[in-house]
C-alpha positions as CSV (number, residue, x, y, z in Angstrom):
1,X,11.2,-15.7,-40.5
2,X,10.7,-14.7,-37.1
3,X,13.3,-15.0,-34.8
4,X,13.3,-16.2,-31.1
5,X,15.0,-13.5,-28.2
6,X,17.4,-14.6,-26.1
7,X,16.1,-16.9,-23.2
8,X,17.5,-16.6,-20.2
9,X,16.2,-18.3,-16.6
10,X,16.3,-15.7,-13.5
11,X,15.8,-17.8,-10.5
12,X,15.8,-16.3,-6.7
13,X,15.0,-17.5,-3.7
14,X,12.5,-14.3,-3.1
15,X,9.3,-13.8,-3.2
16,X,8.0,-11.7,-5.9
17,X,6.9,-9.1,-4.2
18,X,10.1,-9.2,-2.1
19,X,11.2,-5.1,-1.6
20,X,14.7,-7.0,-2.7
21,X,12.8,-8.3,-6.1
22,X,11.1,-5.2,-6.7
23,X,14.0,-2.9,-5.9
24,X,17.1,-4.5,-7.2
25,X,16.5,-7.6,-9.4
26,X,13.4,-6.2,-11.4
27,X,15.1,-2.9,-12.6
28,X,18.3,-5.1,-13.7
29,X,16.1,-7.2,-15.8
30,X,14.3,-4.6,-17.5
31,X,17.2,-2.9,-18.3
32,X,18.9,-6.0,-19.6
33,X,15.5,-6.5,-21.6
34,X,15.8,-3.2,-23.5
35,X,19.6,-3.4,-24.0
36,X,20.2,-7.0,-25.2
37,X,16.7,-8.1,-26.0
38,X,16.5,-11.1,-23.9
39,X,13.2,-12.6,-23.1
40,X,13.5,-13.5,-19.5
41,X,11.8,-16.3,-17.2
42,X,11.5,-15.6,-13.9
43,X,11.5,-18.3,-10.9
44,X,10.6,-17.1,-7.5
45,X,9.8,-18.9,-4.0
46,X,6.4,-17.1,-2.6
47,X,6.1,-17.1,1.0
48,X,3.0,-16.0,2.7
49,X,4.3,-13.3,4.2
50,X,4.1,-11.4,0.6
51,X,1.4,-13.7,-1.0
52,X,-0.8,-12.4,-3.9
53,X,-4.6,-13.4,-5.0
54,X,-5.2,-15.6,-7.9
55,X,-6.2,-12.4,-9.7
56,X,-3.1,-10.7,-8.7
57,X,-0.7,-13.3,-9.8
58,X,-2.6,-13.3,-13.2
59,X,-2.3,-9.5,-13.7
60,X,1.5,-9.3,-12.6
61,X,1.8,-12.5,-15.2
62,X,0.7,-10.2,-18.4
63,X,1.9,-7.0,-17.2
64,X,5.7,-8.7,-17.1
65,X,4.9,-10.9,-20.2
66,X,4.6,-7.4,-21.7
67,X,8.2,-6.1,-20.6
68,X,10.0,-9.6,-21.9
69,X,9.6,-11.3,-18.8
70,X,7.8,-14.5,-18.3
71,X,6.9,-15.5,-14.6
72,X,6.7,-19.1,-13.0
73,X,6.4,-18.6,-9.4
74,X,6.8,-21.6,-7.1
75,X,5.4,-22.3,-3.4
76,X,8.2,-21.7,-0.5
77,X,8.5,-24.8,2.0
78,X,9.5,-24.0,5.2
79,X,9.0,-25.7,8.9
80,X,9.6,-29.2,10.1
81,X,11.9,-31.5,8.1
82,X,13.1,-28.4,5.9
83,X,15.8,-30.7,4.3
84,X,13.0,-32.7,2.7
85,X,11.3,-29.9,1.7
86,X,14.5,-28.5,0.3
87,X,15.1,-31.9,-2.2
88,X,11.5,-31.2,-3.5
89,X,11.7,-27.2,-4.4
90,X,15.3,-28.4,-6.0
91,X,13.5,-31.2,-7.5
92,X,11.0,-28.8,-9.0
93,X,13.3,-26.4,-9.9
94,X,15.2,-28.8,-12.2
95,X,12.1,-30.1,-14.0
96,X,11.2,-26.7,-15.1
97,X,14.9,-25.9,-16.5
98,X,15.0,-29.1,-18.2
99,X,11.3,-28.1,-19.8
100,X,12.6,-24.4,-20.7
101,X,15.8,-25.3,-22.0
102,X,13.7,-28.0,-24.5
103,X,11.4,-25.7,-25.1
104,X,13.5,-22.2,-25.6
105,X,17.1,-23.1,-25.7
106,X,18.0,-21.6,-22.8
107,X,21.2,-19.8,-23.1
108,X,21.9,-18.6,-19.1
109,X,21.2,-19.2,-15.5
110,X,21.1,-15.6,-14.2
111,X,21.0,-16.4,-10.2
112,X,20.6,-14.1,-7.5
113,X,22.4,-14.8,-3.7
114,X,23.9,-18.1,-2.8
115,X,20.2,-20.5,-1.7
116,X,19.3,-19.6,-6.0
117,X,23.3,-20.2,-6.8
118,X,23.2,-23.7,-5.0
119,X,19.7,-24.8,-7.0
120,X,21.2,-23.1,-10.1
121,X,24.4,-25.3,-10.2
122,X,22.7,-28.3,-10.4
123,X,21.1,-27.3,-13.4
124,X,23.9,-25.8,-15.1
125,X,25.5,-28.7,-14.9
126,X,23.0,-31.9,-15.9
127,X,21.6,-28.8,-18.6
128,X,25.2,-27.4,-19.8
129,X,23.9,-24.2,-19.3
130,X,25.9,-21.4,-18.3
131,X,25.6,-19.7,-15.1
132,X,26.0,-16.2,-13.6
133,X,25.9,-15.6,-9.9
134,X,24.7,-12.1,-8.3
135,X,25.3,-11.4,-4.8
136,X,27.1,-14.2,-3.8
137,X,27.9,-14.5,-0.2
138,X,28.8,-17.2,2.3
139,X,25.4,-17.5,3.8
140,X,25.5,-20.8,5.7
141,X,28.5,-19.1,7.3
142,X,26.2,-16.4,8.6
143,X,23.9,-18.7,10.3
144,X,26.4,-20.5,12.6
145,X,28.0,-17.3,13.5
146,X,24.6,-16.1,14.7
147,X,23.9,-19.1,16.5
148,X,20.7,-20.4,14.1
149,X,22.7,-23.1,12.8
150,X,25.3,-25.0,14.6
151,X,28.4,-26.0,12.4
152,X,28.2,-29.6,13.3
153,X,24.6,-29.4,11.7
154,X,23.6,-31.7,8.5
155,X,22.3,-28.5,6.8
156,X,25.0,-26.3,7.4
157,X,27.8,-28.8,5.9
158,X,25.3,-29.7,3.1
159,X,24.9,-26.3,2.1
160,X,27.9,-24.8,2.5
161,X,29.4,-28.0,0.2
162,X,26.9,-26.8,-2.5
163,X,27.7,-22.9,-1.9
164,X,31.1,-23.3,-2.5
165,X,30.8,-25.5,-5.1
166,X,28.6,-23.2,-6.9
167,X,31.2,-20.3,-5.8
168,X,33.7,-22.6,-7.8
169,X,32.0,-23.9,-10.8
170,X,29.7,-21.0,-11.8
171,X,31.2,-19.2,-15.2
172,X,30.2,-15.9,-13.9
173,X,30.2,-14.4,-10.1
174,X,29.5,-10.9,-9.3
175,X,30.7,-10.5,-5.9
176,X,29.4,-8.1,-3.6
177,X,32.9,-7.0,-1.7
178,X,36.4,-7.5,-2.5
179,X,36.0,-10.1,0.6
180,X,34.2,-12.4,-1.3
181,X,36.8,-11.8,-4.2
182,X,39.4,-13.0,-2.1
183,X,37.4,-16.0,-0.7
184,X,36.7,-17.6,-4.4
185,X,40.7,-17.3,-5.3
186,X,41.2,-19.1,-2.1
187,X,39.1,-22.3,-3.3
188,X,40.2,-21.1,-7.0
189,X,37.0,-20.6,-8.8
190,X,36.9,-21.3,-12.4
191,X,35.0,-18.8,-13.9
192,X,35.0,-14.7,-14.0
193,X,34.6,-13.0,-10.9
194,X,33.8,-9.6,-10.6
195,X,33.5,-7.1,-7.8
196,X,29.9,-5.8,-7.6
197,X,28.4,-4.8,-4.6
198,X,24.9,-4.8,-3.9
199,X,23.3,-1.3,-5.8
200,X,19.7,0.3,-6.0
201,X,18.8,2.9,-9.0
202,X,20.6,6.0,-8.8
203,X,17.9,8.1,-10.7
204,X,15.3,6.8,-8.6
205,X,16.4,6.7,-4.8
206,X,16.9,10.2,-4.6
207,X,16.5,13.2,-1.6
208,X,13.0,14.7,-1.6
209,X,12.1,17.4,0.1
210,X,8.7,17.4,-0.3
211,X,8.9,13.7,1.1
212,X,11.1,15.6,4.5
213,X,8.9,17.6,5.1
214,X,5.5,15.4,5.0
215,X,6.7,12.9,7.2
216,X,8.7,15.3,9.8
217,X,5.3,16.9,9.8
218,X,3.3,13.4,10.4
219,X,5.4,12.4,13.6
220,X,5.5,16.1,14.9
221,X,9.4,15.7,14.8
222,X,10.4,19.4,12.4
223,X,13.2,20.7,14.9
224,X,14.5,16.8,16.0
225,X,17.6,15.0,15.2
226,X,15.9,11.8,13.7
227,X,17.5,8.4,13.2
228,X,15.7,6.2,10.8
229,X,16.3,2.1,11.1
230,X,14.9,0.2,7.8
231,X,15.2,-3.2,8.3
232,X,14.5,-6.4,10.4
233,X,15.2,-7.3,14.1
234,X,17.0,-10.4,14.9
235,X,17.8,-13.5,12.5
236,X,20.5,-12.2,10.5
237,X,20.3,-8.8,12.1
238,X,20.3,-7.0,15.3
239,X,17.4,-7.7,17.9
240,X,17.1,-5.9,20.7
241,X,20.9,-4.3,20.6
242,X,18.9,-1.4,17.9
243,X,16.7,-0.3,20.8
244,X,19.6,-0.6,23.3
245,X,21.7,1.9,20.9
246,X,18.4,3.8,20.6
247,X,18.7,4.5,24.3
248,X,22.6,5.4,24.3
249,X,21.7,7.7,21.5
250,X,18.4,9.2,23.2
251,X,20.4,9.9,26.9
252,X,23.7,11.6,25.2
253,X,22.1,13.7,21.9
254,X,20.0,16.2,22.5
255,X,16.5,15.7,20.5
256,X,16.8,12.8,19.1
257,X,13.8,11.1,18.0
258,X,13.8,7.2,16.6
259,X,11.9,6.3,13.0
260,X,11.3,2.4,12.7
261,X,10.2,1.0,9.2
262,X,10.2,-2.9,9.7
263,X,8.2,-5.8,8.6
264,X,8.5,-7.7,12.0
265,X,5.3,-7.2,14.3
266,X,4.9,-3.7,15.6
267,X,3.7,-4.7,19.0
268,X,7.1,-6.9,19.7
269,X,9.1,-3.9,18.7
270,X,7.1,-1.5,21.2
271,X,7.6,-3.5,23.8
272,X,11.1,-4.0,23.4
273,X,11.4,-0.1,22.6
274,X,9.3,0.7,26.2
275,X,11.8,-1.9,28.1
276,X,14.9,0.4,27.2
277,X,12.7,3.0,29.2
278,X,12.4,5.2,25.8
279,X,9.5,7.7,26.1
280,X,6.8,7.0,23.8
281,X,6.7,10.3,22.2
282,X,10.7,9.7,21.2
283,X,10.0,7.1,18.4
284,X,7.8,5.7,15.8
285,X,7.5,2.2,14.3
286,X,5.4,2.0,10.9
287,X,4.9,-1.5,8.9
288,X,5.9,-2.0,5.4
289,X,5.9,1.0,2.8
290,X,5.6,1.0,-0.5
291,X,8.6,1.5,-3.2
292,X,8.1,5.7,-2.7
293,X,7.2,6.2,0.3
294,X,10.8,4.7,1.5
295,X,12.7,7.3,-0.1
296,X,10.0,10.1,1.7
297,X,11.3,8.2,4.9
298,X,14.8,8.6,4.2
299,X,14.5,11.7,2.9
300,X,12.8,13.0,6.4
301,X,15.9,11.2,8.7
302,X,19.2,12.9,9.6
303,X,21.1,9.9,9.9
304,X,21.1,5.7,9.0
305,X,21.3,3.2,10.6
306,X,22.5,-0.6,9.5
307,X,21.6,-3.4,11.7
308,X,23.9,-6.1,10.8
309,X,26.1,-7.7,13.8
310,X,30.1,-7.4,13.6
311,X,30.7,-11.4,13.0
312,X,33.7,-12.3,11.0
313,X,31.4,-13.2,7.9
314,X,29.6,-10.3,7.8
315,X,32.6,-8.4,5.7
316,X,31.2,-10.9,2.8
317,X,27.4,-9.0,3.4
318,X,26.2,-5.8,1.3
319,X,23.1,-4.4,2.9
320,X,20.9,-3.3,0.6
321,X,19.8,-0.5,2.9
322,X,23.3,1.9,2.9
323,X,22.6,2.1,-0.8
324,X,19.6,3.5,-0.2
325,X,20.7,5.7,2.5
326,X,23.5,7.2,0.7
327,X,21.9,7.8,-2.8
328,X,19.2,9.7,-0.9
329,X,22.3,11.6,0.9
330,X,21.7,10.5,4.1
331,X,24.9,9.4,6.4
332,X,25.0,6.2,8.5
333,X,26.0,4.4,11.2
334,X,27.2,0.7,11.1
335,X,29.4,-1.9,12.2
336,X,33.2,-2.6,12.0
337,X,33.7,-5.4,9.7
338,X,30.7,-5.3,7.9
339,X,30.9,-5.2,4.4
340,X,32.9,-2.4,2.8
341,X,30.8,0.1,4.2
342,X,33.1,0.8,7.0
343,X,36.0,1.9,4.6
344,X,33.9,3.8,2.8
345,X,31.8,5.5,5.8
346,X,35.3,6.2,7.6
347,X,37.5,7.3,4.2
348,X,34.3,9.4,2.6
349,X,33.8,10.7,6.0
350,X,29.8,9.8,5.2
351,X,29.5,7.9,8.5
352,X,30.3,6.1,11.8
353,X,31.9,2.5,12.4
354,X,31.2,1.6,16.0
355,X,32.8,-2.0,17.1
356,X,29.5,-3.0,18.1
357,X,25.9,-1.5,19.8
358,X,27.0,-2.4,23.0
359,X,27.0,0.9,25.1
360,X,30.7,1.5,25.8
361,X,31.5,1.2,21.8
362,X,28.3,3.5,21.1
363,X,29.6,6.1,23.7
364,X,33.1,6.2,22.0
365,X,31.4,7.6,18.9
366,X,29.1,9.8,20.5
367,X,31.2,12.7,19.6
368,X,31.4,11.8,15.5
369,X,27.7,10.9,15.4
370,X,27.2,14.9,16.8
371,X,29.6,16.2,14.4
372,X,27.2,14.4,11.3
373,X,23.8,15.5,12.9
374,X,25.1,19.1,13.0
375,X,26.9,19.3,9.7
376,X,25.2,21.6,7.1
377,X,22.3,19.3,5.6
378,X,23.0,20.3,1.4
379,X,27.2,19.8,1.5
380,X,26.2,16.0,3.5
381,X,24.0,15.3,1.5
382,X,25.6,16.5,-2.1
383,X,28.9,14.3,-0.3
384,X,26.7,11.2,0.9
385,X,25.2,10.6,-2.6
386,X,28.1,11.3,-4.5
387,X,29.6,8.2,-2.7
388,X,26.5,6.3,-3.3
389,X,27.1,7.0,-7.1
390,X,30.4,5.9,-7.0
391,X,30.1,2.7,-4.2
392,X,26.6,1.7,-4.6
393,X,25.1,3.2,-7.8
394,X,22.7,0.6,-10.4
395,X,24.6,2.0,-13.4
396,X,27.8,0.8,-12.4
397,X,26.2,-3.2,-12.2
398,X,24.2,-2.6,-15.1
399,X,27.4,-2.2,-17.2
400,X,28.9,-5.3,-16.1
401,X,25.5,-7.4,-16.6
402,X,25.1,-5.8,-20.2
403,X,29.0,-6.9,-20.8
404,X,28.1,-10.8,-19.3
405,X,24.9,-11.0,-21.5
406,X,26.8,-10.0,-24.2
407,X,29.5,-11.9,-24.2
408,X,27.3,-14.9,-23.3
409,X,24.7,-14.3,-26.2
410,X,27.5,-13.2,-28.8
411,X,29.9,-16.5,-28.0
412,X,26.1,-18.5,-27.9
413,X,25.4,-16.9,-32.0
414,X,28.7,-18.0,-32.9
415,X,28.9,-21.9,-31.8
């Protein structure tokens, strides 16, 4: 008799093809497929912005059926009445648990970030299915504090009822700082929580030299001091603050040139890079890259940068991007308050806290941004990724997924 894997439902509110799919969630599942064989089955939210052809949906489809992992993506809804839209993609949602857990016996809801927590919860509950949450964070919170929600706003007290609730009711969270820890004791979650910031693979973001020296030698930029931003402009990040700080930077460090890798529209960032009064020949913006030619990228910078604001909710964030930078040995420079990546840059000496991008707080750290450009390039890096390993490192999360399947499979085999 042959008998059935595992099944467990992934569901997150990414598109497949999502750098945060492909580089964090997709390695934890095939890990989790070789060490517990599981057979997974994957929900995801496409948005154009990352859409695929017929032909390549059907081609990723076999190629993942092939590593244990069964795909059902589902169409974003975004625009006018977005709470409508909302009930249906929860709507669907719950129609294909109810169908896989008939079908397969579903023994977990493995959700990623708070939007997949709060459609997650609702099927937990009317499936009695068990639920772990990855990445949880207070995300409505970040919206009001950034001024694209208001807190008086139906959605924002709708969803940050459900977050919470999910926060409280899920049987596993793995939280990305101690912050968030301390926020589910204060509304006494019932389930485990674990500390688990936000990681990328250790043995795959790496420094490569090769990679420093092809795209130093692309942007004509060998002998310059180069600061690389990955990462959006505005929404939940810094707009035009990033080319403001670019400017402090470019006026008060000698040779400094400016790398931007950024999926927003090249043209709007130009602009916004000329009205600063930054010479043309002092940065570079480049679209999207693919999964290796961001490490060649970071490889070729001498410094990071993260470009998430100093609100009070942002100590709950883990930006994917300081993992990368740091397991690549590459120091950075980010915000007070943000994450735990301030301890850790300030106590690992691996980079600079600034209170904001505002001029006055950039100009207070000119001095220690010097000090890192001018360090000795092996002893920073050998020190930057040794943190990463420690802080930010995949293995570390792997170990305490592999310990929640587990337990969740072994106690499942027993009832």
């Amino acid at each position: 008799m042959v008998t059935r894997p595992p099944a467990v439902i992934v569901l997150i509110y990414q598109s497949y093809r999502d750098p945060l799919f492909q580089n964090l969630m997709l390695e934890y599942l095939r890990t989790i497929v070789k060490s517990q064989g599981v057979q997974f089955h994957l929900i995801t939210f496409e948005q154009s912005h990352y859409a695929l052809t017929n032909h390549e949906i059907r081609r990723e489809k076999a190629l993942l059926k092939k590593e244990g992992i069964i795909w059902f993506p589902q169409s974003y809804r975004g625009g006018k009445f977005i709470l409508i839209k909302k009930v249906i993609e929860i709507t669907n949602v719950v129609m294909l648990v109810g169908r896989l857990k008939y079908q397969y016996g579903v023994q977990l809801i493995f959700s990623f970030a708070n939007i997949a927590a709060s459609m997650g919860i609702f099927c937990s509950r009317l499936f009695s299915i068990p639920m772990l949450v990855y990445c949880y964070e207070p995300h409505s919170d970040y919206l009001v504090e950034l001024g694209i929600w208001k807190k008086s706003s139906l959605k924002y007290r709708i969803s940050k009822f459900i977050e919470m609730y999910a926060g409280k009711n899920a049987d596993y969270v793995l939280a990305s700082t101690k912050y968030v820890i301390d926020l589910l004791y204060s509304i006494e979650a019932k389930g485990k929580v674990i500390r688990a910031p936000v990681s990328v693979n250790e043995n795959s973001f790496v420094f490569k030299p090769e990679g420093r020296e092809q795209i130093r030698s692309k942007y004509n930029v060998r002998d310059r001091r180069v600061l690389l931003y990955l990462g959006k402009f505005g929404y939940l990040y810094y707009n035009e603050e990033i080319s403001q700080l670019c400017r402090t930077l470019f006026e008060h460090i000698k040779s400094m040139f400016f790398l931007i890798v950024t999926s927003n529209d090249k043209s709007r960032i130009q602009k916004m890079f000329r009205d600063v009064g930054l010479p043309i020949d002092s940065y570079a913006i480049t679209g999207n890259l693919s999964y290796d030619e961001v490490k060649d990228y970071i490889s070729a910078a001498d410094i990071g940068l993260s470009g998430v604001p100093p609100t009070p909710a942002q100590k709950y964030r883990s930006p994917t991007k300081v993992a990368e930078y740091l397991l690549c040995g590459l120091p950075y420079i980010t915000c007070k308050g943000v994450s735990e990546d301030d301890v850790y840059a300030m106590e690992n000496n691996v980079g600079v806290v600034l209170k904001s991008f505002n001029k006055e707080d950039v100009m207070e750290n000119i001095v220690n941004i010097n000090i890192l450009l001018s360090e000795e390039k092996e002893s920073l890096r050998n020190r930057c990724r040794k943190v990463g390993i420690e802080y930010r490192g995949m293995t570390n999360v792997d170990k305490l997924l592999e310990k929640v399947f587990n337990e969740v499979i072994h106690s499942s085999k027993v009832s």
